[in-house]
N, C-alpha and C positions, 0 to 999 in steps of 0.2 A: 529666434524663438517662435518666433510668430507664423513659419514654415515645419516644425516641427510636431510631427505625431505619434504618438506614442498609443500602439493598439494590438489585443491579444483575441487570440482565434480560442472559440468554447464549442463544443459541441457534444456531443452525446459519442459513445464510441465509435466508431467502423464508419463516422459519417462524411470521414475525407477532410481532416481538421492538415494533416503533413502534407497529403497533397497536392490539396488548396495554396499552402505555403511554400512548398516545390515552384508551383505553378506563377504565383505573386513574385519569387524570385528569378527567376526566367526571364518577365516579363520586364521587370524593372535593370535586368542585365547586370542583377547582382554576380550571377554567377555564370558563367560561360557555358556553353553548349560541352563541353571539352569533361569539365567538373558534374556536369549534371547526374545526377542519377535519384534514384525513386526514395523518398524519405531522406530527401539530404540533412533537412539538422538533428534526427536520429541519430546521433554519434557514438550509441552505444551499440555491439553485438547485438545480444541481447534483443533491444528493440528492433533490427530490422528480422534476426530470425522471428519473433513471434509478431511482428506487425504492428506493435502497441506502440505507443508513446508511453516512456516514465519518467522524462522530464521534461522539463520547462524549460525550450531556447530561445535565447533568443539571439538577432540578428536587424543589421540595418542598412536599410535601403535607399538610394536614391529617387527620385519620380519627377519627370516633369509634366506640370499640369498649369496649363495657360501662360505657357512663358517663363514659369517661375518654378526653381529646383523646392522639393518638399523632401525633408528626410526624413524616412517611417521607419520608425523603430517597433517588429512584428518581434509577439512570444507566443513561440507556439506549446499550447498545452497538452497536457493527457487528457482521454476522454475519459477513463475508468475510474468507479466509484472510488477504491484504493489508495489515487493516488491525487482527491480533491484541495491535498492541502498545496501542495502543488501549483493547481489551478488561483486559490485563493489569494496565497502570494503572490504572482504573474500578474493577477487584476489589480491589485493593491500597486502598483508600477504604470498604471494605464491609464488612458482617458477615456478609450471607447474598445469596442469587444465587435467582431464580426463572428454574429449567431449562427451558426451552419447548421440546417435541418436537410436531412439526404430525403430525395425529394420520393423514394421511393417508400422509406418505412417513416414518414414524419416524425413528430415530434414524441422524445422517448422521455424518461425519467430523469436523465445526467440534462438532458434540454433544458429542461423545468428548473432542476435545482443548480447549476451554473449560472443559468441568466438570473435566480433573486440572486446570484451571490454577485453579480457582475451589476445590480440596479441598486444594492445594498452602499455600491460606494458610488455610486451617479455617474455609473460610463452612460455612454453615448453608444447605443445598440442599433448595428446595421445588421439585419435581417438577409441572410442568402439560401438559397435552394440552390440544391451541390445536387450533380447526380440526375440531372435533367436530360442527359443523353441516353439512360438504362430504360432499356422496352419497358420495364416495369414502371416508369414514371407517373405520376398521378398530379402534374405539376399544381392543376387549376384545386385540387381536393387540400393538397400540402399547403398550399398561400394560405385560403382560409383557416388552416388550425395554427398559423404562425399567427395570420392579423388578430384572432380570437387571444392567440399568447400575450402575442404584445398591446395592442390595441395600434397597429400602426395602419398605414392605407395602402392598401394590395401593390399599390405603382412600385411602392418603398421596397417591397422585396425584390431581391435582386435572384436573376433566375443563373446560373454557373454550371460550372461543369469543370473540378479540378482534373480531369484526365485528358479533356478533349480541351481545355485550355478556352473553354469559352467564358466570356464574359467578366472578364479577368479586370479591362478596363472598367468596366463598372462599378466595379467594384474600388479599384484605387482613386476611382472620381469620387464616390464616395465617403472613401476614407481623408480625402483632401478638403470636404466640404464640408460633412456632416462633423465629424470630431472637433472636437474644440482643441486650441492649441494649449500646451500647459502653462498653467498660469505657475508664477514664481517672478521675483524680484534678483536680476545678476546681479545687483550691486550688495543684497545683501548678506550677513554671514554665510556662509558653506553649512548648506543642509540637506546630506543624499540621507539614504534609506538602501540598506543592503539587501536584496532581495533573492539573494542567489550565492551560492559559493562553492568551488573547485577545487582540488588536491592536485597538483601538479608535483612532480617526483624532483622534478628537476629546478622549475621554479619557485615552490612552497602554496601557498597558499593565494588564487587567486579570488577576489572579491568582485561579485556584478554589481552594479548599484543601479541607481535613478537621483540625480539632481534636483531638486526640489526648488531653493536656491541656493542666491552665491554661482561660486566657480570652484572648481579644482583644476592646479596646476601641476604640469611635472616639477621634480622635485619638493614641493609642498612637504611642510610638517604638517598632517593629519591626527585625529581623535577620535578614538571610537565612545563613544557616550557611555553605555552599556560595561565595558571592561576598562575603562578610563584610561587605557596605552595610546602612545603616540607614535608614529612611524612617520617613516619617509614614504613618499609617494615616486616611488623610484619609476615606476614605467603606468600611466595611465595610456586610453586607447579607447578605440569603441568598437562594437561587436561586428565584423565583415565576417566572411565566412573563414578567413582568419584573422585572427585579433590584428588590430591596426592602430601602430603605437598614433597618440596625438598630444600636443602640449598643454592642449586646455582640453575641460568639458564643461560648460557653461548648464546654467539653470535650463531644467525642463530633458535635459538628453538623458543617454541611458550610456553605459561605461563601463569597463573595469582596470582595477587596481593589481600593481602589484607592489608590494611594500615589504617582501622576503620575511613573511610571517610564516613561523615555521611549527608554530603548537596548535591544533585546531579547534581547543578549546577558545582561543583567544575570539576569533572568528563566531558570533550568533548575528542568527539570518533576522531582519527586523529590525538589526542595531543604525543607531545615527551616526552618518560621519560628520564632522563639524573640524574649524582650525579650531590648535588648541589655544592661540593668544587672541583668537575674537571668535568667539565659541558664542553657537545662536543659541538662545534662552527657549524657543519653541520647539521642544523633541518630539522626533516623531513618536507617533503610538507603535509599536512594533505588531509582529502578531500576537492574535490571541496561541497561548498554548497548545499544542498540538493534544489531542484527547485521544489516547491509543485504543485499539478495540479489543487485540490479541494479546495476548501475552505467551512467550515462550523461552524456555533456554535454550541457550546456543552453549556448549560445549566444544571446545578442540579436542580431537581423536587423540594429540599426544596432548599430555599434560605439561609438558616441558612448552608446549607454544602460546599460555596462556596473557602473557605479554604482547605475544606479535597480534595475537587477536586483537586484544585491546585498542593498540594503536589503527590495527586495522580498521575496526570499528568505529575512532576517534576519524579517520578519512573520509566512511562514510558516512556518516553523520553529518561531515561539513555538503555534502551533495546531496544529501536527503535529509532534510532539517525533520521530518517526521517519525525519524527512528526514535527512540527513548531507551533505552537501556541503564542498569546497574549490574552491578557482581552480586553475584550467589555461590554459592557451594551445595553439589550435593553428596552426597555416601557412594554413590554408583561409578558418578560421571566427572568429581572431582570440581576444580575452579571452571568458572564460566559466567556467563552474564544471563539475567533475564532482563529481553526486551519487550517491549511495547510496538508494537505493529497496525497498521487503517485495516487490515485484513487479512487472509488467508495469500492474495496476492501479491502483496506487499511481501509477505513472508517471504515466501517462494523466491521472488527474484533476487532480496538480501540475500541472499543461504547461494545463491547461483553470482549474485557478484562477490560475494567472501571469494569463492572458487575461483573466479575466472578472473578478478581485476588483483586479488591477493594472494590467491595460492595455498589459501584456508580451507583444508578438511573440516568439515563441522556436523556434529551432532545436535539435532536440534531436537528438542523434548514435545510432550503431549502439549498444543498450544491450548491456553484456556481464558476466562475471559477476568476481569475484576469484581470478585465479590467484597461485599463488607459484612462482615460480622457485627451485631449490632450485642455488645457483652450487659453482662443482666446488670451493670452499674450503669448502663443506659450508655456507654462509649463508642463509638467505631471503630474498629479495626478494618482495615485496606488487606484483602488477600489477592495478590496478585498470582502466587503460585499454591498446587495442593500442598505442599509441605508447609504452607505458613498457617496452615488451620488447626486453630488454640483447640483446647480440651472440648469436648460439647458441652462437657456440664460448665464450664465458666461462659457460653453463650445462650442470650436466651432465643435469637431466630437470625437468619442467614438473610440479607438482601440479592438481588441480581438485578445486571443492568435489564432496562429494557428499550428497546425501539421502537422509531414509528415507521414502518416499511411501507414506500408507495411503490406499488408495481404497476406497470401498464400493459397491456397484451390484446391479443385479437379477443373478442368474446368469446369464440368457440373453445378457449382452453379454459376459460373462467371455472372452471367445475374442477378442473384436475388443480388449480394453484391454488384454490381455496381448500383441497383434499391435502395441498401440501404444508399450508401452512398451518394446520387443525392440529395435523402430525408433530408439526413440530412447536405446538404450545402455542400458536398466534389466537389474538380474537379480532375477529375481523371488525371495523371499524365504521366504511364507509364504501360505496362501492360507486361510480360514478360514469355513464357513458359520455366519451368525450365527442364520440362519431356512432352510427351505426353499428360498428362492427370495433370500436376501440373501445376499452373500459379501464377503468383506472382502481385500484383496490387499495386500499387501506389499512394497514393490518397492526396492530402491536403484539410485537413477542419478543422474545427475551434473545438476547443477542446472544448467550451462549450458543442457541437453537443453529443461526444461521453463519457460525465463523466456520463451519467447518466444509460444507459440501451442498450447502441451501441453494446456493447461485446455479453451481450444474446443472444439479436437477430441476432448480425452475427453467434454467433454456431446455432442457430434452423434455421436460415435461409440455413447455408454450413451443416447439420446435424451433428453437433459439428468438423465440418474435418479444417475447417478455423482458424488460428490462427491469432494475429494481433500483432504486435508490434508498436510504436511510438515513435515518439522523437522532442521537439522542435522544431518551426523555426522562430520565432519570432510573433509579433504583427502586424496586419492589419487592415485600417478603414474598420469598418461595421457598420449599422444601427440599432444599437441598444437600447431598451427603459426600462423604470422600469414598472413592471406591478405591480401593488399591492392591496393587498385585502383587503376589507373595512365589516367588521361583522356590521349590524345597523350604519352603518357609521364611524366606529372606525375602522383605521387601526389600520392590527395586520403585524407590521414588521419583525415577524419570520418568515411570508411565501410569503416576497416578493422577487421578483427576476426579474434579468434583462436577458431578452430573446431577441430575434431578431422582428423588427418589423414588417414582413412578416407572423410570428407565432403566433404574442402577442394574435389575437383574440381567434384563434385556444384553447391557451392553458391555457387565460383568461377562456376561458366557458367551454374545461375538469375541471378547479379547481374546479370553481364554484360549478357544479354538483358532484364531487367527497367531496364535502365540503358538499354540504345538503344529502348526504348519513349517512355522517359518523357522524355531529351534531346532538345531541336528541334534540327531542320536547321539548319545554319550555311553558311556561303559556302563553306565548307571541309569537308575529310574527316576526321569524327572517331573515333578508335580506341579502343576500349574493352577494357581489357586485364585479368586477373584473374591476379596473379604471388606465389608464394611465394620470398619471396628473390628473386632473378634470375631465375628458372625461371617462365616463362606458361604458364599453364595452361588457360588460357581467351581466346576475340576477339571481338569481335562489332566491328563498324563501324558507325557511320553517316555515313549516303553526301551528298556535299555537296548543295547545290540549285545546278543546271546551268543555266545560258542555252543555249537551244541556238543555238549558232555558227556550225552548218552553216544555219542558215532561209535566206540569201539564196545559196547556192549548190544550182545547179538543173543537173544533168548535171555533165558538164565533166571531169574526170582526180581521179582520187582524190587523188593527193598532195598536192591543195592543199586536200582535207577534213581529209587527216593533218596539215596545217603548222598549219591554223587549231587541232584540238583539242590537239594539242600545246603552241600558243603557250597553250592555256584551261589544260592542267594543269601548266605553268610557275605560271602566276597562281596556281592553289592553292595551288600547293606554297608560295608565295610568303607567300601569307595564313595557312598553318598555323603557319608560324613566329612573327607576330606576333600571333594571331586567340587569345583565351581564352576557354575556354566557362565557362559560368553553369548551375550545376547548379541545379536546380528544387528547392524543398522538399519537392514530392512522392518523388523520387529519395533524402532521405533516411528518408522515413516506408517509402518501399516494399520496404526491407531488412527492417522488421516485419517485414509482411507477404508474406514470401515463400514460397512452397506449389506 
């Protein structure tokens, strides 16, 4: 135990957190030259086409340092705001955290709020400069705003380079000296911490943990604290680059389980595993609850697959403990679930793993954020979706969440991000230069503002140099209304949404026209209406497809071109009462994207 470390990689996005860890496993000969390639614990599509990290891996190492074998158990994290809960968990499993600042754009906003979340549980923070080999380096300028972060002494940063593989030792001397080994007792009860969990098709459900103490053995009857089942411990093992069955894992290691658990509700991330006939009286604290930001329905295209979703969803779920979902119904779109999502990102890649890991077509609706209705008996109501918003006259004002958004950027865009966030309802807070030419802003606005397309346009707006992070701060009355869209007079409840009432027009009459682009022409005339309550506030139409009825009349008295188009707009009118239009999927993506 006393050779064991347990330490996770934090950094800010793009700042080389993969392959640093590429680099650490090379080095230590975890992996062979043979297996090597770029983002290896990446193991999803996904993350290596878009370069991201969305989960937390992890993996363990061998190292020897002064004669003596050290086993490091490395988790490597995401750096994106999205996918923080992620990060949170992975820390909560650690003793110490290697800070990676790219030595080119220093310390960003994901920097800042990663390390209190990694000083919050008392890791052990080793400071490195990644990226010391790019002509654009600033190594001597970056040290100082790291010692200013941390309060540590300049020697202490370590200078690296996860591409060019420098300094790589340095780094695992570090991680051999500076962390502390984990404390726990093997002799007593069995007390891991689930911190992580898998879908496997063929084996059911695998579980990562962290030993605390005690010991787990193969074969073992286990206990999950949380859901009070007990199981076999039919194949434990620890994380190589592939799992590697072992008979024991003793206190302080990191693990997983397989126990042919087959329902994935069984499985919550945070639970304690303990024996069930000397079960430890000390549980761990699990996580705090994930607090979603998004909310959206997901719909299956056939209605007949409204099950496979489900369990689909119940899969991932056990891999991404921060999805949140329940079932809804609506009139358009039929059974489906509204979820709870960290972001617009977050969205994105669910809706692209349904497709690619399950084979789920899906519909996903206008995403919007949690308001509370506060009813004139002085009660709250929770609206997660526009359709669950009660009568006006039984409320007397509308709450919405709001944030505290730190952004950091060069000074020079400072005037365009303050132009952006005014836009979008912020009031600015606090404004702070961290260097000459870096400033730091402050802003709270309402989090509807920024779920939707905030992020883009602050990178085009700072020429992607801006970062943003946020965080909670509660609920505040604003004036807020339901806008909803009426096709031929038929609401369609999948693409309504409560917006502010200063905007409703505004964003009434983008839809509108963003809606008769993308509807096709029908035998009939369709009307496309944007209505708060009763009141329209917006039209656009599109115009039927005509025969022309006048072709075989050539001269002759008008009235009998009047009798004939008149008898043609009888017929429409005819058809619009029986005729129903088929809204495109695109029409419901292109509410995203509206600009």
């Amino acid at each position: 135990m006393e050779r064991i470390r347990n330490f996770c990689i934090i950094a800010h996005i793009d700042h080389g957190k993969s392959t640093l860890a590429d680099r650490l496993l090379q080095f230590t000969g975890t992996v062979g030259d043979r297996d090597m390639q770029n983002q290896l614990l990446d193991n999803m599509d996904l993350e290596r086409e878009r370069g991201i990290t969305i989960k937390s891996h992890a993996i363990q190492m061998k190292y020897m340092h002064k004669g003596e074998e050290y086993t490091l158990n490395l988790i490597d994290t995401p750096g994106h705001v999205d996918f923080s809960y992620e990060v949170s968990r992975s820390i909560a499993a650690c003793e110490g955290a290697l800070l990676i600042v790219d030595a080119s754009q220093g310390v960003e906003a994901q920097t800042i709020s990663n390390l209190y979340l990694a000083l919050n549980h008392d890791l052990e923070i080793i400071p490195v400069l990644n990226k010391i080999d790019l002509p654009g380096a600033m190594p001597e300028e970056m040290t100082d705003q790291v010692v200013e972060l941390i309060g540590c002494d300049p020697e202490d940063v370590i200078r690296a380079s996860g591409k060019e593989g420098l300094g790589i030792e340095d780094i695992l001397t570090a991680i051999c000296e500076k962390i502390p080994a984990p404390k726990g007792d093997p002799t007593a009860p069995l007390r891991a911490m689930i911190f992580d969990s898998v879908f496997n098709s063929f084996r059911g459900i695998e579980v990562i943990f962290r030993v605390f103490d005690g010991a787990i053995k193969k074969g073992d009857k286990i206990k999950f604290v949380n859901t009070d089942r007990v199981y076999n411990a039919d194949e434990i093992g620890i994380l190589k680059l592939k799992q590697q069955p072992e008979k024991e894992i003793s206190a302080g290691n990191v693990g997983y389980l397989i126990s042919g658990i087959k329902v994935a509700k069984e499985v919550k991330v945070g639970d304690t595993i303990t024996h069930p006939d000397r079960p430890t009286t000390n549980i761990i604290k699990g996580f705090e609850d994930v607090k979603p930001m998004v909310f959206a329905g997901i719909y299956p295209v056939e209605t007949s697959e409204f099950e496979e979703l489900r369990a689909s969803m119940e899969k991932l779920q056990l891999n991404d403990a921060s999805l949140v979902w329940e079932p809804e119904t609506s009139a358009a779109l039929g059974f489906g679930f509204r979820c709870g999502f960290l972001g617009m990102l977050h969205l994105e890649i669910i809706q692209e793993r349904l497709e690619r890991e399950f084979d789920m077509t899906v519909i996903t609706t206008v995403p919007s954020v949690q308001f509370h209705a506060v009813r004139t008996d002085g009660s709250i109501l929770k609206i997660n979706a526009p359709s669950e918003m009660p009568d006006p006259s039984s409320i007397s004002h509308l709450e919405e969440p709001f944030i505290r958004a730190q952004i950091i950027s060069k000074s020079e865009y400072v005037g365009g991000i303050i132009g952006l966030c005014m836009d979008k309802r912020g009031i600015i807070k606090n404004q702070v230069y961290l260097t000459s030419d870096r400033v730091e802003l402050t802003f709270e606005m309402p989090l509807a503002e920024i779920v939707f397309d905030f992020f883009d346009k602050l990178k085009t707006i700072s020429r992607g140099y801006a970062s943003l992070d946020y965080e909670l701060i509660g609920f505040r009355q604003s004036t807020m209304v339901k806008l909803d869209i009426q096709l031929n007079g038929e609401k369609v409840d999948a693409l309504s949404a409560i917006v502010h009432r200063d905007k409703a027009y505004e964003w009434g009459k983008r839809l509108c026209e963003k809606l008769q682009e993308l509807i096709p022409r029908q035998m009939f005339e369709i009307a496309i209406q944007a209505s708060i309550g009763t009141k329209i506030i917006a039209r656009e139409t599109v115009k039927a497809l005509r025969k022309n009825v006048l072709a075989k009349c050539y001269g002759g008295d008008i009235s009998r071109k009047r009798k004939l188009l008149e008898k043609q707009k009888k017929g429409k009118k005819r058809m619009r009462q029986v005729g129903n239009v088929e809204i495109p999927q695109e029409a419901f993506m292109a509410v995203l994207k509206l600009d």
